[in-house]
Residue, then its C-alpha position, 0 to 999 in steps of 0.5 A: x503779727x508779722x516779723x521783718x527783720x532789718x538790714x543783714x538780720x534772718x528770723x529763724x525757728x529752730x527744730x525741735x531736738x532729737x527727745x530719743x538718742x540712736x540707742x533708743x533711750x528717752x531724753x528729758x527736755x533738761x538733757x536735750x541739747x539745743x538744736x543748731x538746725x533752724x528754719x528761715x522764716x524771714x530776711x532782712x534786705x541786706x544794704x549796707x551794715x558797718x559800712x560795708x555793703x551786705x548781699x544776702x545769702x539766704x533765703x526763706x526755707x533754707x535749712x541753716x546752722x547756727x552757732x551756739x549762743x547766737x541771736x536773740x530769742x523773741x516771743x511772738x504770739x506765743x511762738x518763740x522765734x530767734x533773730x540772727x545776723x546773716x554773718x551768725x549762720x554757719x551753713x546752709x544744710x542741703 
């Protein structure tokens, strides 16, 4: 099954968390914190949202930040992805 995401909407699977800290002590996936750094997997077309005409700025493989509590978590095919609006990303990581 395939996600398209509508209007300023980005489908985004996050990378997996740092498990050893710069010390070299391991991290239960209790004491990991969430990763901030995802993947574009998907984007919308962007259009008009809230009337106002949205340009996208991402696109598929860019590496982003995203804010904390940001998008809604889905699970397809037992993949977890998330889906945010395009204003929820923070940067794009070079």
């Amino acid at each position: 099954m395939n996600i398209r995401p509508l209007a300023d909407r980005v489908v985004i699977k996050f990378l997996e968390a740092e498990e050893t800290t710069k010390g070299g002590i391991i991290l239960t996936s209790a004491a990991q914190e969430k990763p901030q750094v995802a993947e574009i997997l998907a984007v919308g077309p962007g259009g008009v949202v809230d009337g106002k005409e949205v340009k996208m700025e991402v696109k598929i493989g860019d590496k982003v930040l995203i804010g904390k509590y940001a998008g809604t978590e889905v699970k397809v095919d037992g993949e977890k992805y998330t889906i945010v609006r395009q204003n929820d990303i923070l940067a794009i990581v070079d």
